[in-house]
py3Dmol code that shows the C-alpha trace and the ligand (Angstrom):
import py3Dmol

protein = """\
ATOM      1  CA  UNK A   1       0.000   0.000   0.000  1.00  0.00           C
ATOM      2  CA  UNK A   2       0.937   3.660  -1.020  1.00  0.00           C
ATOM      3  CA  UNK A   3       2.145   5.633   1.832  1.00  0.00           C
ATOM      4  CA  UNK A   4      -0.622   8.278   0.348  1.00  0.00           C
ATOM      5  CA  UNK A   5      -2.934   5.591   0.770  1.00  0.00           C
ATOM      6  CA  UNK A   6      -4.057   5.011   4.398  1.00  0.00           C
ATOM      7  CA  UNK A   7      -7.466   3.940   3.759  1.00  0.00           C
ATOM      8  CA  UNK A   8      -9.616   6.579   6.114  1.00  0.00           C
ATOM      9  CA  UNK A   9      -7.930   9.846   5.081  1.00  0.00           C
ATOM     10  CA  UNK A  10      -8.182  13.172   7.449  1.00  0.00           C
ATOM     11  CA  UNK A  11     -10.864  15.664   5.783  1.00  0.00           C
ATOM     12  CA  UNK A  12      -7.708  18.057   5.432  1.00  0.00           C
ATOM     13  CA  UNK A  13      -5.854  15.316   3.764  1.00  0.00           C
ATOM     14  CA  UNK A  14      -8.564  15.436   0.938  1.00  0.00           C
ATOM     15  CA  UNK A  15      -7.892  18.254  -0.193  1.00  0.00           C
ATOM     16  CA  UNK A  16      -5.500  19.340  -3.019  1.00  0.00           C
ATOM     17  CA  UNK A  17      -5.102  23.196  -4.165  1.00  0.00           C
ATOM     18  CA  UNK A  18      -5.015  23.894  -8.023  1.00  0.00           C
ATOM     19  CA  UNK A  19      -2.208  26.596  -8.123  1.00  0.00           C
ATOM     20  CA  UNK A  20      -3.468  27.772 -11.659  1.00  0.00           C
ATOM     21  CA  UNK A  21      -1.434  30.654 -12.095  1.00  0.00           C
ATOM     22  CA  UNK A  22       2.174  31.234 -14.529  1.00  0.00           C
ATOM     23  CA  UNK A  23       3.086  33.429 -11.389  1.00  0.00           C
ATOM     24  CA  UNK A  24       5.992  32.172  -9.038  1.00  0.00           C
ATOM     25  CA  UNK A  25       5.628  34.576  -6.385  1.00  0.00           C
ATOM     26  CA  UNK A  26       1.970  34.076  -6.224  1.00  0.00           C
ATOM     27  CA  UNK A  27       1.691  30.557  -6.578  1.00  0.00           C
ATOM     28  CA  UNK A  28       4.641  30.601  -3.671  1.00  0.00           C
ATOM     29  CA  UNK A  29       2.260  32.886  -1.461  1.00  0.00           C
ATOM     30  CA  UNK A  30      -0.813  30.643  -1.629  1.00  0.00           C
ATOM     31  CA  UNK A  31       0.988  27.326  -0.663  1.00  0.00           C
ATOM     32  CA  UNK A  32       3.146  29.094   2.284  1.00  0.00           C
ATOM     33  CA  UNK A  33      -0.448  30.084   3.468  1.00  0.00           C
ATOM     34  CA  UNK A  34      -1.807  26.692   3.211  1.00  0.00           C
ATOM     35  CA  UNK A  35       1.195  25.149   4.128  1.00  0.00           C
ATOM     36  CA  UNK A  36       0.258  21.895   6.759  1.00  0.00           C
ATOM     37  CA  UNK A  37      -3.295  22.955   6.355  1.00  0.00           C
ATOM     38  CA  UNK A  38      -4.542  20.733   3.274  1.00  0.00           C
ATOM     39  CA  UNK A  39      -3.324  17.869   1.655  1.00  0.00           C
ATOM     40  CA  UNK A  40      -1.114  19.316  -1.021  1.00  0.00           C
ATOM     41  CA  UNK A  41      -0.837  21.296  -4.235  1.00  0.00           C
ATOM     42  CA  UNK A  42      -1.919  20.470  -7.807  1.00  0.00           C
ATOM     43  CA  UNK A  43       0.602  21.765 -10.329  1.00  0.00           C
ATOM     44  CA  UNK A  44      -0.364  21.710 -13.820  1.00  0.00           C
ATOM     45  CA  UNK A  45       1.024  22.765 -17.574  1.00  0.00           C
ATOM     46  CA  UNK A  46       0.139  26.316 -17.251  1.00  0.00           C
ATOM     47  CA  UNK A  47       2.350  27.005 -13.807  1.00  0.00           C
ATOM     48  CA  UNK A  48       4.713  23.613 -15.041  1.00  0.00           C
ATOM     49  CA  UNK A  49       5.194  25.386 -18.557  1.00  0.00           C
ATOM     50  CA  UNK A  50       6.098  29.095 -17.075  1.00  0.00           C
ATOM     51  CA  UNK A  51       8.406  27.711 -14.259  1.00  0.00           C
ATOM     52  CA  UNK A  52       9.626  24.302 -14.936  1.00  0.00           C
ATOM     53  CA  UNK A  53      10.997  22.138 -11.932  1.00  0.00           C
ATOM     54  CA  UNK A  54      12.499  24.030 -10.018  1.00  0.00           C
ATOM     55  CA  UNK A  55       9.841  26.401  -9.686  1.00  0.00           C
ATOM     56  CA  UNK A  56       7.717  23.457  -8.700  1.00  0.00           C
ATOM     57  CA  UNK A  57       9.755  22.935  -5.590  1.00  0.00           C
ATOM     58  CA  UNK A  58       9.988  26.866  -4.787  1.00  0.00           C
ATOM     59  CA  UNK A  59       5.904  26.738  -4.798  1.00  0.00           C
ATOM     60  CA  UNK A  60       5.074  23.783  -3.134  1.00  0.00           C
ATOM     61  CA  UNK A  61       7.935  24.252  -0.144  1.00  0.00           C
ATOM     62  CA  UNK A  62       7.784  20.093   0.509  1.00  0.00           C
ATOM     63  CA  UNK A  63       3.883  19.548   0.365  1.00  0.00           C
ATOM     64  CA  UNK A  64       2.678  16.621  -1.172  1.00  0.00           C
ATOM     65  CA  UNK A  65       2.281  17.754  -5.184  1.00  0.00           C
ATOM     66  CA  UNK A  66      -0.103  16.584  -7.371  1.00  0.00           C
ATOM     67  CA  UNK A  67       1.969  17.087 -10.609  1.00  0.00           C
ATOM     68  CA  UNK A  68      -1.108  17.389 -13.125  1.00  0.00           C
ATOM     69  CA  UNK A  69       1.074  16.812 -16.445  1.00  0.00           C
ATOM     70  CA  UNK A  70      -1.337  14.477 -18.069  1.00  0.00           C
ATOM     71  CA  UNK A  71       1.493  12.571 -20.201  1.00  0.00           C
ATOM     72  CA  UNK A  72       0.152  10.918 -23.222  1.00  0.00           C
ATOM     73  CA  UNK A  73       2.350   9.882 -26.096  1.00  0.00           C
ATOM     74  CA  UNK A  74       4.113   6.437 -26.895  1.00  0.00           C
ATOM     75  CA  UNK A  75       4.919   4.551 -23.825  1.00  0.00           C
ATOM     76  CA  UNK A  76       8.714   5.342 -23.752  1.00  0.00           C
ATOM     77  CA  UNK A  77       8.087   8.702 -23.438  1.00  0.00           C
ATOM     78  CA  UNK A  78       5.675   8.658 -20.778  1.00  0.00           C
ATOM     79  CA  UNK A  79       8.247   6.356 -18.984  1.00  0.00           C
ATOM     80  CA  UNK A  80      10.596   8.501 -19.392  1.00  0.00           C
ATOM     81  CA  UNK A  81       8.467  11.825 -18.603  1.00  0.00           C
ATOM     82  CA  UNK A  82       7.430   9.600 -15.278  1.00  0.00           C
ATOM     83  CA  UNK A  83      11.076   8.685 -14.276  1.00  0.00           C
ATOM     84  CA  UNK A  84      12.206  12.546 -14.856  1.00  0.00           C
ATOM     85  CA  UNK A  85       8.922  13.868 -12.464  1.00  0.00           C
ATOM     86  CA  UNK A  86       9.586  11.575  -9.757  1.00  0.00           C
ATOM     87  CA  UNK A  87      12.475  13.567  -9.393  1.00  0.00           C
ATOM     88  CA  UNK A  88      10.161  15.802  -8.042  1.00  0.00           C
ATOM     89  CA  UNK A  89       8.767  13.209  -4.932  1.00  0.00           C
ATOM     90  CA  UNK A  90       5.054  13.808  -6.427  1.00  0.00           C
ATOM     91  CA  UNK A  91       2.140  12.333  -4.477  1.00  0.00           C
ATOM     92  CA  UNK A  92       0.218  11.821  -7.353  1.00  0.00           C
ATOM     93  CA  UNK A  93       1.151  11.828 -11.503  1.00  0.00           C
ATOM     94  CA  UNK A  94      -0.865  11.340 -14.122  1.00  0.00           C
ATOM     95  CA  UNK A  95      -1.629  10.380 -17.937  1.00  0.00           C
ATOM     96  CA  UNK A  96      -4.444  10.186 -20.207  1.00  0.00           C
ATOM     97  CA  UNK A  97      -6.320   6.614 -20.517  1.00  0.00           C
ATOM     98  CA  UNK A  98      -6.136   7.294 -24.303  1.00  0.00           C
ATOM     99  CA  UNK A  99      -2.849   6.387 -24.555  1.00  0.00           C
ATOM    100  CA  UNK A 100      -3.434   3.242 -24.462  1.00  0.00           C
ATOM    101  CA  UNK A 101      -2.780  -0.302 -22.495  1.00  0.00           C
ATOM    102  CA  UNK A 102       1.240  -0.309 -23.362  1.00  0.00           C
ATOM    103  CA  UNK A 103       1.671   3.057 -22.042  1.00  0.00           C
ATOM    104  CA  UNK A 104      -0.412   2.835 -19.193  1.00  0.00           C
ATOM    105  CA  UNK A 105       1.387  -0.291 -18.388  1.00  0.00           C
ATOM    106  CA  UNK A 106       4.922   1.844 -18.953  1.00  0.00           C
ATOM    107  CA  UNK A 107       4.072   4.537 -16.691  1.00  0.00           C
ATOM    108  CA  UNK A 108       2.884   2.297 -14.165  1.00  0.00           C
ATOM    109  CA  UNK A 109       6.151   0.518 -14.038  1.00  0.00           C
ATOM    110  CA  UNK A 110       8.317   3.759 -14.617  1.00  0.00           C
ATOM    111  CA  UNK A 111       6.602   4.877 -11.454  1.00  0.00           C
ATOM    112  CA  UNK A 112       7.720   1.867  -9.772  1.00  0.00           C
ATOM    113  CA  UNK A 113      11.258   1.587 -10.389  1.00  0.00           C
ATOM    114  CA  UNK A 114      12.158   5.034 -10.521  1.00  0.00           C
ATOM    115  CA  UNK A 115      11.128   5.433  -6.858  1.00  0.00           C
ATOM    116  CA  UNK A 116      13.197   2.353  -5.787  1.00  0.00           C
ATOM    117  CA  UNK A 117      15.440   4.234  -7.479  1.00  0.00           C
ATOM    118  CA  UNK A 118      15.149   7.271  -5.925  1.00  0.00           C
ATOM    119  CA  UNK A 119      14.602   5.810  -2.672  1.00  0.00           C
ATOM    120  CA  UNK A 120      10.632   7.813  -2.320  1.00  0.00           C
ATOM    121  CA  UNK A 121       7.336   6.702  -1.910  1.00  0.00           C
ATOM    122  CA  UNK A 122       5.932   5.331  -5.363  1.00  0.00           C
ATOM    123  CA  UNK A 123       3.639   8.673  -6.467  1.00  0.00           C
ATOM    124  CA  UNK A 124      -0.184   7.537  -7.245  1.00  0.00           C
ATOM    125  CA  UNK A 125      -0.169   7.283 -11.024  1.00  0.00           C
ATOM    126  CA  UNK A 126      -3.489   7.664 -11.843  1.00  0.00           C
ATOM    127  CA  UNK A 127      -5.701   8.461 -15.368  1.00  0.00           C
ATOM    128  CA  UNK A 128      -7.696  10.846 -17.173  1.00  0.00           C
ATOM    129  CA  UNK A 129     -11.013   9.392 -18.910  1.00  0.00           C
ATOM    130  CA  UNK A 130     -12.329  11.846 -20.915  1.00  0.00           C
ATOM    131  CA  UNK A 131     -12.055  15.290 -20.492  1.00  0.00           C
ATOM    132  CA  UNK A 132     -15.171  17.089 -18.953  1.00  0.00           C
ATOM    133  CA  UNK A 133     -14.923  19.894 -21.287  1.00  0.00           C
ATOM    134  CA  UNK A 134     -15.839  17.271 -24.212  1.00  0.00           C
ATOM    135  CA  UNK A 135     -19.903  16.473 -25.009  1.00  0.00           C
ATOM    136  CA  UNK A 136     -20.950  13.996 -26.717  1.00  0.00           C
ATOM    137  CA  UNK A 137     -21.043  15.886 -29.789  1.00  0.00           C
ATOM    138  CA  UNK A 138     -17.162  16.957 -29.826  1.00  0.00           C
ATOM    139  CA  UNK A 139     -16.810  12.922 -28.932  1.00  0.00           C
ATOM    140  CA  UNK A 140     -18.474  12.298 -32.242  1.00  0.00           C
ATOM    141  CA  UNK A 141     -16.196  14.244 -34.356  1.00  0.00           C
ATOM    142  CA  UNK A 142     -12.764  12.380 -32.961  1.00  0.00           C
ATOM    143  CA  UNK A 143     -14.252   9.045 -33.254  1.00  0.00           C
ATOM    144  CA  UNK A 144     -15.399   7.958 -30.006  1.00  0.00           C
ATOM    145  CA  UNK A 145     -18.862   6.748 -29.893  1.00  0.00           C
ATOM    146  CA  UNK A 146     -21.441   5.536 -27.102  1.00  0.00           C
ATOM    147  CA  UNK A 147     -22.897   7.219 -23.916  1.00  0.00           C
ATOM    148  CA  UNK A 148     -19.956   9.349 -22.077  1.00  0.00           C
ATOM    149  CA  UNK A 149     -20.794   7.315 -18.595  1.00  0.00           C
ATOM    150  CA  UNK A 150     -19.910   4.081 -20.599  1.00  0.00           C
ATOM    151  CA  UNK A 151     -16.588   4.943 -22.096  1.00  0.00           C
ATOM    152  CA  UNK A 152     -15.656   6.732 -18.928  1.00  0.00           C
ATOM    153  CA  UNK A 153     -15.813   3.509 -16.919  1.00  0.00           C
ATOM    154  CA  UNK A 154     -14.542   1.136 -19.608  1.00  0.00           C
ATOM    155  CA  UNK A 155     -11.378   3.665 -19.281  1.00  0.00           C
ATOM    156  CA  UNK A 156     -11.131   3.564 -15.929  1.00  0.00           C
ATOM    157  CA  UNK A 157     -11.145  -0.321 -16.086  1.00  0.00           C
ATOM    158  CA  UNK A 158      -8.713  -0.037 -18.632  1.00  0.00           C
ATOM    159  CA  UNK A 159      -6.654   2.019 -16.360  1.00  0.00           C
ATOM    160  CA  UNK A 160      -7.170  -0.050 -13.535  1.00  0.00           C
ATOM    161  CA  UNK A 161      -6.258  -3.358 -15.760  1.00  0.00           C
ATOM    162  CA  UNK A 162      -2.714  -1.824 -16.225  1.00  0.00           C
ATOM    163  CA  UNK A 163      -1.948  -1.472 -12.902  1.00  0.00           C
ATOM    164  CA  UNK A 164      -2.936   2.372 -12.480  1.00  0.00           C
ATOM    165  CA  UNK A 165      -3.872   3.911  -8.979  1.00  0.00           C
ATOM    166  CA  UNK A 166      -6.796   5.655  -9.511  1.00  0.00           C
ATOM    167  CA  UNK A 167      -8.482   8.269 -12.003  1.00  0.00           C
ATOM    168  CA  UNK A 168      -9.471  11.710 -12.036  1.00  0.00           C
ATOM    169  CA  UNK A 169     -13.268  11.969 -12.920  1.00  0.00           C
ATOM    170  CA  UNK A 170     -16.093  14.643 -12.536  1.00  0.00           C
ATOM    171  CA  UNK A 171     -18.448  14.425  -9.222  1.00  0.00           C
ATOM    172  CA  UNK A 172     -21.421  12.863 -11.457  1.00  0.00           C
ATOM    173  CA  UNK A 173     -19.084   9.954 -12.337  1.00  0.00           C
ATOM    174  CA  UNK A 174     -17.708   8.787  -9.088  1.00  0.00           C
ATOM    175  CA  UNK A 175     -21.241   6.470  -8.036  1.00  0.00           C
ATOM    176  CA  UNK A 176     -20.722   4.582 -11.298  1.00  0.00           C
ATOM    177  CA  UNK A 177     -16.590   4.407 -10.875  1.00  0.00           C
ATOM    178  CA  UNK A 178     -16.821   3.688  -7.229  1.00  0.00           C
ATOM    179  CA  UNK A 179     -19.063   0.879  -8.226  1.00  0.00           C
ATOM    180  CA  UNK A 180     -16.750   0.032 -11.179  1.00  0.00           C
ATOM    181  CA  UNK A 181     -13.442  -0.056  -9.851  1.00  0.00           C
ATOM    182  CA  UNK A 182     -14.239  -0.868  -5.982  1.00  0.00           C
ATOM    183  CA  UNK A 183     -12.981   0.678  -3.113  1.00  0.00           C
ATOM    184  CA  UNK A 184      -9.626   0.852  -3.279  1.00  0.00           C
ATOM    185  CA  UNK A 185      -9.296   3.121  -6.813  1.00  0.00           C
ATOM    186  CA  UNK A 186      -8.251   6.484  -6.145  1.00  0.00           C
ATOM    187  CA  UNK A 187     -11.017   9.071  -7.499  1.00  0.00           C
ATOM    188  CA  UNK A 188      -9.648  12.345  -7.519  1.00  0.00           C
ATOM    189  CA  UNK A 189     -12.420  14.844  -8.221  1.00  0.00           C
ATOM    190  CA  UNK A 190     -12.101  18.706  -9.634  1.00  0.00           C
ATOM    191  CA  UNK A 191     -15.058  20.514 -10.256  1.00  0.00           C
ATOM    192  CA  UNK A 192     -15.763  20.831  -6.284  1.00  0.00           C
ATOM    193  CA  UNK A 193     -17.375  24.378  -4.909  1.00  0.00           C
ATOM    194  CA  UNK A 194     -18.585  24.704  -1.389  1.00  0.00           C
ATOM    195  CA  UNK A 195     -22.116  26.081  -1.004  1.00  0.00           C
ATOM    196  CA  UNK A 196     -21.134  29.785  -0.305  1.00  0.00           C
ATOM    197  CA  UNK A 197     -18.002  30.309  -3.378  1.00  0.00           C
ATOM    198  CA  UNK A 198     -19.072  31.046  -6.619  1.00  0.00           C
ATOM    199  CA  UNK A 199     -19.569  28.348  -9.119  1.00  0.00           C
ATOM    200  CA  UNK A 200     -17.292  30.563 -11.986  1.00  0.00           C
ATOM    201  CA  UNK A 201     -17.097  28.592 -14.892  1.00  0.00           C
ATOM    202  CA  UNK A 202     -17.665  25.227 -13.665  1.00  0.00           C
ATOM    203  CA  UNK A 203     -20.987  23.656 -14.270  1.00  0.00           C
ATOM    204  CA  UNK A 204     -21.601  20.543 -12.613  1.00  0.00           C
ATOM    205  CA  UNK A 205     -20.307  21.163  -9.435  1.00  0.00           C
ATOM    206  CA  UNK A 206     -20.653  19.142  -5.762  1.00  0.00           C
ATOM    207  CA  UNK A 207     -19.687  20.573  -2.478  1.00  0.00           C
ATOM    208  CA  UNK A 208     -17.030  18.715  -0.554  1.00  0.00           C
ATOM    209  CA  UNK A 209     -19.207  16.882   1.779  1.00  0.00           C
ATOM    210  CA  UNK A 210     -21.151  15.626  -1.133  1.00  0.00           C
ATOM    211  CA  UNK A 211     -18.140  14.934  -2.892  1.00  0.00           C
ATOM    212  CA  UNK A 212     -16.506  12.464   0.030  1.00  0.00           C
ATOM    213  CA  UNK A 213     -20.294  11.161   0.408  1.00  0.00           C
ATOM    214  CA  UNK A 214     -20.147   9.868  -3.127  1.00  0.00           C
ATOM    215  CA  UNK A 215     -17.197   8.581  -2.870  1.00  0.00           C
ATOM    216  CA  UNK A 216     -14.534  10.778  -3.817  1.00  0.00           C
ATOM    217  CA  UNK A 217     -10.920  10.341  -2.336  1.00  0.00           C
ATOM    218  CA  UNK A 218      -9.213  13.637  -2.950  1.00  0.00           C
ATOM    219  CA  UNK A 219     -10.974  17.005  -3.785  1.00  0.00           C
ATOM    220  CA  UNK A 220      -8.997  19.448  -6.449  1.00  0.00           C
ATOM    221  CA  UNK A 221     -10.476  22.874  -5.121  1.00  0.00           C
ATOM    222  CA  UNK A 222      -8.779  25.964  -6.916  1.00  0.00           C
ATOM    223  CA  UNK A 223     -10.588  28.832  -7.256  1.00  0.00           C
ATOM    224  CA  UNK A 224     -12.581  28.811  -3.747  1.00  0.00           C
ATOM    225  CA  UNK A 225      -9.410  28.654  -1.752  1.00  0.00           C
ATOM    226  CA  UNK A 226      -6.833  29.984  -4.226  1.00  0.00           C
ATOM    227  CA  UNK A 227      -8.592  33.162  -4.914  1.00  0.00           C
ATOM    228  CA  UNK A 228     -10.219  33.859  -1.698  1.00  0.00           C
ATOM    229  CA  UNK A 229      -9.438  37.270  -0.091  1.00  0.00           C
ATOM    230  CA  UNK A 230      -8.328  34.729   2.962  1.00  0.00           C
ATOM    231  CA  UNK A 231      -6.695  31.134   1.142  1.00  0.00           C
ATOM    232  CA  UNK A 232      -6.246  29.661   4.782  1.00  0.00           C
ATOM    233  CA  UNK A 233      -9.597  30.812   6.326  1.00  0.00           C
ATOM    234  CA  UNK A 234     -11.301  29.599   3.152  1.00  0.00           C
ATOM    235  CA  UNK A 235      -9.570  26.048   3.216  1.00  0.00           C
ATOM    236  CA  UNK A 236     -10.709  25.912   7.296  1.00  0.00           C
ATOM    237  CA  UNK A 237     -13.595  26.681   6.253  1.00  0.00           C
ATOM    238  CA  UNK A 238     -14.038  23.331   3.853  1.00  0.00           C
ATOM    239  CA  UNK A 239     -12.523  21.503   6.153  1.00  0.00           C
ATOM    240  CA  UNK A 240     -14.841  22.094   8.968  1.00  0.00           C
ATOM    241  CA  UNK A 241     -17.502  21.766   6.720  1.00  0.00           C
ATOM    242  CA  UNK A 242     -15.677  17.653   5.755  1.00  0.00           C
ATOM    243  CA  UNK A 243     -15.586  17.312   9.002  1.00  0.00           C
ATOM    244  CA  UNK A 244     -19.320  17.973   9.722  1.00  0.00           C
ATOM    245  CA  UNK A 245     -20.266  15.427   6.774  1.00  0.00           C
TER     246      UNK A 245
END
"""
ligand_1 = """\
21
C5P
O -10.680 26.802 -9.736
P -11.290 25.445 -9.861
O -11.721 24.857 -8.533
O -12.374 25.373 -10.891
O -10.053 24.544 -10.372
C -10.226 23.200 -10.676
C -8.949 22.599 -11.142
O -9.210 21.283 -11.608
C -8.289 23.310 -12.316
O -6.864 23.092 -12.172
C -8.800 22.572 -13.515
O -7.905 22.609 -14.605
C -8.923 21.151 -12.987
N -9.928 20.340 -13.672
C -11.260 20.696 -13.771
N -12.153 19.877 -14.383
C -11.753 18.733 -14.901
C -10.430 18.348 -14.807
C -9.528 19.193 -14.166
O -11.658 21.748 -13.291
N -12.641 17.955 -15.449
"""
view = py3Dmol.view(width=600, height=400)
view.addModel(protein, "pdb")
view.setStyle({"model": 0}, {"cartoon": {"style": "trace"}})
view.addModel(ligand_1, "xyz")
view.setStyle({"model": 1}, {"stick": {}})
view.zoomTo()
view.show()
């Protein structure tokens, strides 16, 4: 078992912060707040693209990382794209389900070794599905047919097959996965506002307690802690709120 993998996780432990910003400084600012407070930091290709590595460790100052990369391309590459981000002692990586058995399979294993390697704790590797942002009509047009619930699960079995962790999914999809996969899977869900933040441009949103009711492992929250006037009283907030159920 994953060292990120306890079974009953703390409702603070849930929660990862999107740092969705190209901005060092500022990305810097809203972990230091946060710092021992959540679970950890999601990094994806926006900050990963303006900053690189080492501005990775300058923002997440030793919390666990979620490095959001989404890797999909033949499976040498993704091995080799996992073996160079362990470097960076992530808690969770991660790769699209489109990419196929092989380089599910090859991330899995790069994940593996390069830790013994490295002498860390294996990072969760875990897939993307489909993205949300697709309908069934932009499925279509690339090729991939049937009802979005059905491909989403075959993928996650897919994923599941090759030895992945977990998978990220949307809060409508995690009854069906949870059901799917069983209890063990790792469902990371984004898409997450609590009751009083403002929905922005998400659209099918849960709140956190609904969220962990339905089965969800670890909550990506951005916007309603990130951009808060407060990050730290916000994130209390939510986790007071996990903690009532
Ligand atoms: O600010 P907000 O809470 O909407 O941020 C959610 C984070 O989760 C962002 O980093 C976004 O890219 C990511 N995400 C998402 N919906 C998905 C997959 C990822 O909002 N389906």
């Amino acid at each position: 078992m994953n060292e990120y993998s306890p079974g009953i996780l703390k409702a603070r432990e849930r929660i990862l912060v999107a740092l969705d910003t190209p901005d060092l400084a500022r990305a810097a600012a809203i972990s230091e707040d946060l710092k021992g407070l959540v679970g950890g930091m999601k990094i994806g290709k926006e900050f990963f693209t303006a900053n690189g590595p080492d501005g990775v460790r300058a923002a997440v100052s030793g919390q666990p990382l979620f490095l959001d990369l989404k890797f999909h391309d033949i499976p040498n590459t993704v091995a080799g794209a996992i073996r160079s981000a362990c470097h960076l002692h992530p808690m969770i990586v991660n790769v699209h389900a489109a990419g196929g058995r092989a380089m599910m399979q090859a991330a899995a294993e790069a994940a593996r070794e390069a830790s013994e390697d490295l002498e860390i704790e294996r990072p969760l590797v875990i897939a993307v599905t489909l993205l949300t942002s697709l309908d069934q009509s932009d499925l279509d047009e690339v090729g991939i047919k049937g009802p979005v619930q059905d491909r989403v699960v075959a993928l996650a079995r897919l994923a599941q097959d090759c030895g992945l962790d977990g998978v990220v999914c949307s809060a409508r999809e995690i009854a069906a996965l949870r059901d799917a996969c069983g209890p063990a899977f790792k469902l990371v869900v984004p898409g997450i506002r609590p009751a009083w933040s403002e929905t922005g441009d998400q659209k099918r949103v849960m709140t956190p307690a609904q969220a962990v009711a339905s089965g969800a492992d670890y909550l990506v929250i951005g916007r309603p802690i990130s951009a808060a006037a407060d990050p730290a009283a916000a994130a209390k907030r939510v986790i007071a709120e996990l903690e009532e159920g």
